[in-house]
N, C-alpha and C positions, 0 to 999 in steps of 0.2 A: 381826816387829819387828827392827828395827836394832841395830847394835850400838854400843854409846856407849865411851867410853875407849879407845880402840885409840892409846894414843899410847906412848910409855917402857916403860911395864910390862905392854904385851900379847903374847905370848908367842909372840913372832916362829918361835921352834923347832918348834912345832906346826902343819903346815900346814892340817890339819884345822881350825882357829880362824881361820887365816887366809877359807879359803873359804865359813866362816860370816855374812863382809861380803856384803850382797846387796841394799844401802840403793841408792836406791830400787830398789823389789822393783818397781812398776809397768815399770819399763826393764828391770832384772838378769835375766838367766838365766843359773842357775848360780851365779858361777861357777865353771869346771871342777876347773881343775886349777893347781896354784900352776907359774908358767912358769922363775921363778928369784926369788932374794932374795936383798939383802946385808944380812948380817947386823950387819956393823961400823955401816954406814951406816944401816940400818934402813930399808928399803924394799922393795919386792916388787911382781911381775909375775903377773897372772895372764892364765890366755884365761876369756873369759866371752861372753853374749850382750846384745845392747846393743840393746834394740828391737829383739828379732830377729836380728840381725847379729851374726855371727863379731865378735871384736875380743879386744884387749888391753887391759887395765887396770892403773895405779899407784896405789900410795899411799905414804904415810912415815909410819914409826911412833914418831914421837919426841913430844916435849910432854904433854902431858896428855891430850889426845882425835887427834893424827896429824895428817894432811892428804892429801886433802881430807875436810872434815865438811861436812855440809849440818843444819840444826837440830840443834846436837851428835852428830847419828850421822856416823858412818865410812862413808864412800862412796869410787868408784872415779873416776877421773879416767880417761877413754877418750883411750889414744893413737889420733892421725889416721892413715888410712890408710897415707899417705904416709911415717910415719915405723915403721910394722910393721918395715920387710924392713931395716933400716939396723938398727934397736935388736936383732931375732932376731939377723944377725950380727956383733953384736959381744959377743954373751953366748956363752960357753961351753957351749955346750948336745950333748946327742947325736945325734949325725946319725941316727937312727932317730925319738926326742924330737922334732928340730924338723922332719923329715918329714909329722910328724904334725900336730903344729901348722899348719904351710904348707896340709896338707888339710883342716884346720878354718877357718883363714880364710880360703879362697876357698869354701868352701863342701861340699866334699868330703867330708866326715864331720862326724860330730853332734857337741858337747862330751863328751858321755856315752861317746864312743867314744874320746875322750882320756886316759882313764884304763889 
């Protein structure tokens, strides 16, 4: 089951909650591991599986249920390929962190090993 209200008052500081998002579950795998999130702003990156596929996901956690929703649940909006490697470097991340990642989205290790 999905998760409804992820908007203002969901509790961006626990990532554990975050990775609980897995609407729709017939596409979602995962996902893994929370990639970065701002907190002022209220939004967050994860890596996930997307019909099988390595990938990146967003969402914004403001309003009453965030964005994006699909029937009031909280789902992920799949960044396109093409804008992966431009978003990884411009986030502060650890060069060992997005090593990692880089080997998950081509294919080189599982989600499960992102941890």
């Amino acid at each position: 089951m999905g998760i409804k209200n992820a908007g203002e008052n969901f509790p961006l500081h626990d990532d554990s909650r975050i990775l609980e998002i897995n609407s729709p579950q017939n596409s979602v795998g995962g996902p893994y591991v929370v990639v970065y999130k701002n907190m002022e702003e209220r939004w967050a990156i994860v890596a996930l599986d997307w019909d099988e596929e390595p990938c990146l996901g967003i969402r914004w956690f403001w309003g009453s249920s965030g964005n994006p929703i699909s029937t009031t649940y909280a789902i992920w909006l799949v960044i396109p390929n093409l804008l992966k490697t431009p978003i990884l470097s411009a986030l502060p991340l650890d060069t060992r962190f997005r090593k990692k990642l880089d080997d998950f989205l081509t294919g080189k290790i599982q989600g499960t090993d992102l941890g």
